[in-house]
N, C-alpha and C positions, 0 to 999 in steps of 0.2 A: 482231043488227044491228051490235053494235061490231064483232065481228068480219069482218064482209063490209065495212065503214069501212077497216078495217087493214086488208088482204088488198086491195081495192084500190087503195088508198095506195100501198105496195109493187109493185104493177103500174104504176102511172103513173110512180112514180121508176124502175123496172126500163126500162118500154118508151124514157124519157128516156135513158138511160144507154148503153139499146143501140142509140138512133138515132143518134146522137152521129154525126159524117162518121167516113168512112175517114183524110180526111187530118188532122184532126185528133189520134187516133189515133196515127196514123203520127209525127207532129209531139211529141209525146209522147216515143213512145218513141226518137227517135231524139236528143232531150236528155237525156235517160236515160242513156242510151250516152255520147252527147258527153261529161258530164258524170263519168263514169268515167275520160275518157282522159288520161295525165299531161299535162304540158307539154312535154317529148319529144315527144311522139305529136302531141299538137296541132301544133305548129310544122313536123314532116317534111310532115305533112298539109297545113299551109298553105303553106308553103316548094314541093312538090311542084304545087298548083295556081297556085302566084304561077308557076311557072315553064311549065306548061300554058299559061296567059295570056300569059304574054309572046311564046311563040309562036304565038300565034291558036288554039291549040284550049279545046275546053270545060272548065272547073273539075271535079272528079270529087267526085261525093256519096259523104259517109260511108255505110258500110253494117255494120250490127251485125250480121249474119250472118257475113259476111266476117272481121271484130272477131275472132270467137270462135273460127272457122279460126285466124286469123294468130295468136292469143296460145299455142292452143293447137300451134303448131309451133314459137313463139318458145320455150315451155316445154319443149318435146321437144329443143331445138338443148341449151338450158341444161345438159338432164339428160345430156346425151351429152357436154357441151364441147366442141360442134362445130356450124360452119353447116355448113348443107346443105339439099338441095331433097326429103329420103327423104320418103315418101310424098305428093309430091304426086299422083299421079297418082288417090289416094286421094282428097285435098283437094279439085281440082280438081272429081273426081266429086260429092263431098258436098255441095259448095258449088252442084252446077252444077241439083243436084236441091232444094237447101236455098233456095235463092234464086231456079230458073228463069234461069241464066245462060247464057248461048249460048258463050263463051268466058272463060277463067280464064287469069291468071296470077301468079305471085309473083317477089319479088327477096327476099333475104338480106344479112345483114350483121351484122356484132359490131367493137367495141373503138371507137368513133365516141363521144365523150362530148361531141357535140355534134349538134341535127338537121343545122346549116349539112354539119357535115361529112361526115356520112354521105351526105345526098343529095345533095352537089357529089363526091362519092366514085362514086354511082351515076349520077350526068350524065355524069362522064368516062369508065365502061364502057358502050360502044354494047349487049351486053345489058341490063342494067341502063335505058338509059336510052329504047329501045325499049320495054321495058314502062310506064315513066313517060307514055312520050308516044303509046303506042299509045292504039286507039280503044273506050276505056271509057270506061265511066259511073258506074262506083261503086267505093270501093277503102275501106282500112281498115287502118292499121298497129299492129303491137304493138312495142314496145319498150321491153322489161324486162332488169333489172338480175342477175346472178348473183351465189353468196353472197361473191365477192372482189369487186366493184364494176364489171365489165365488161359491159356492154351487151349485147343482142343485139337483131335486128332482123326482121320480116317485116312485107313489105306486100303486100298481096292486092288485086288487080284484076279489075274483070269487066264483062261488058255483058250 
């Protein structure tokens, strides 16, 4: 009998555990994430949506899916010592299946040792700043450092 006791113990914290909501969950893990991002990344991120808002469109939600795209091309720029957009078309795919996206896109950039400046960099190239103000919903930047202290930069957009 103690063991049918234990046994369903374990079932009642189990079934607690996995009724728990989705967006709770979701809520989770996407501190999780936040919580990984520098202060770079933070600030392009809020810099990017303060500036959404100023001209009337919507703030764009982090997305850890996205995250892990963008760090991993920000890493791929590093190892080449070069920006560029190679293999998005790749990215774009992974992401589009990874996350259920209908549309994808990314911007680039290095040597900004500033968020101000990179993304007042990317407002004044009308590409650049078409994908800032195009019509998504969720995005996510990496921007990491190479072994001489120069920057590099991706951010990923999607709906």
């Amino acid at each position: 009998m103690k063991g049918f006791s234990r046994i369903l113990g374990v079932l009642m914290v189990f079934t607690f555990v996995v009724s728990c909501s989705t967006d709770s969950v979701e809520d989770v893990e996407t501190f999780h994430y936040e919580s990984q991002l520098s202060p770079m990344e933070m600030e392009i991120l809020d810099l990017v949506n303060q500036h959404r808002d100023s001209i009337g469109l919507s703030t764009l939600e982090f997305d850890k899916i996205a995250y892990d795209f963008a760090i991993e091309h920000t890493m791929d720029m590093i190892d080449k010592n070069k920006i560029s957009h190679d293999n998005f078309d790749r990215r774009s795919s992974d992401l589009t299946i990874a996350a259920k996206a209908n549309y994808v896109s990314e911007i680039v950039g290095r040597n900004f040792v500033t968020a101000k400046g990179v993304v007042n960099a990317w407002l004044k190239s009308d590409s650049h700043r078409k994908a800032i103000e195009g019509n998504y919903k969720f995005t996510a930047v990496s921007a990491k450092l190479n072994d001489k202290g120069v920057f590099y930069f991706t951010q990923m957009f999607y709906r």
